[in-house]
VOGU-3710 file (C-alpha; in Angstrom, 3 decimals, decimal comma):
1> xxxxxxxxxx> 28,247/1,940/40,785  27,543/-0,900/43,521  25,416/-0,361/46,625  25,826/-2,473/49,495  24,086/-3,048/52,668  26,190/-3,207/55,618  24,540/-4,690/58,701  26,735/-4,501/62,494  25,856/-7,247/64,274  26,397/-6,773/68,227
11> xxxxxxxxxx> 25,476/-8,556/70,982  22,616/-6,438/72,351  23,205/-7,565/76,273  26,531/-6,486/76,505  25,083/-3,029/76,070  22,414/-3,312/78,755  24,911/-3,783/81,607  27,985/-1,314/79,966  28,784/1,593/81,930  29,281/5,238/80,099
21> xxxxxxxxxx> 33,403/4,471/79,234  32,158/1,293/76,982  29,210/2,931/75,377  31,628/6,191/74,767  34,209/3,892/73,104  31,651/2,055/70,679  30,137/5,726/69,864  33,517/6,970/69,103  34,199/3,859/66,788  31,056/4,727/64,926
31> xxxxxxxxxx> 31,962/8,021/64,575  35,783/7,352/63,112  33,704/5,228/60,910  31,384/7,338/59,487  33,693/9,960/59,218  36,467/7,780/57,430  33,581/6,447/54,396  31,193/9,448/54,531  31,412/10,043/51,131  30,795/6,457/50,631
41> xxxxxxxxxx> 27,728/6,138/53,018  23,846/6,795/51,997  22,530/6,760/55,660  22,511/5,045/58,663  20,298/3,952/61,171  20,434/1,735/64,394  18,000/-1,296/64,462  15,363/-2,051/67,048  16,210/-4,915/69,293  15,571/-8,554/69,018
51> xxxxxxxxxx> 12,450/-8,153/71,567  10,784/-6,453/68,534  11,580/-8,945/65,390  9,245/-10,097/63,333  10,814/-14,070/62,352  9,755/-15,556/59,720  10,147/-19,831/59,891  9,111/-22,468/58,030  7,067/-24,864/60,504  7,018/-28,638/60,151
61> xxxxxxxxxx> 4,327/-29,180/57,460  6,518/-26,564/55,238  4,307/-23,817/55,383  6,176/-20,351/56,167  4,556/-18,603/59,065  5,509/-15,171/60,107  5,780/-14,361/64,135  5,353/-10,994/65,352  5,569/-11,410/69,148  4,932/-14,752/70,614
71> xxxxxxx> 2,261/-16,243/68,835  1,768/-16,495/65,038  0,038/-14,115/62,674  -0,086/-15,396/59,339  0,843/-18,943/58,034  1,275/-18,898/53,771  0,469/-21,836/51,982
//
C-alpha cells in the first residue's frame, strides 16, 4: 500500500497575533482530522517555524549552497 506525506501549509503570523477562540478552532480542526483518518495516519508532528529553516539555493555561479541562519555554511561544487 501507498504512503504519502501530507504537509499543512499555514501562514505562521496569523498565529502570532490570534487570540484563544482562533487557535481553539484550528486545534479542533486538527483534531476532527485526525480522528476522521486515524487509521490512515502514521504520526504527526508540527514543524518548527520559518526563523529556523535551513534553505538550500543555488547561487549565481550554479553552485548549491546550504543556509542555516543568515550566512552560508557549505557551498557544493
Amino acid at each position: 500500500m501507498s504512503e504519502y506525506l501530507v504537509l499543512i501549509y499555514e501562514d505562521e503570523n496569523a498565529y502570532a497575533t490570534a487570540d484563544q477562540a482562533t487557535m481553539q478552532q484550528v486545534m479542533s480542526a486538527h483534531q476532527a482530522f485526525g480522528a476522521k483518518h486515524g487509521p490512515a495516519l502514521r504520526g504527526s508532528n508540527a514543524l518548527q517555524p520559518t526563523t529556523t529553516a535551513t534553505s538550500i539555493r543555488r547561487d549565481s555561479a550554479g553552485q548549491t549552497v546550504v543556509t542555516d541562519g543568515p550566512c552560508p555554511i557549505m557551498t557544493f561544487d
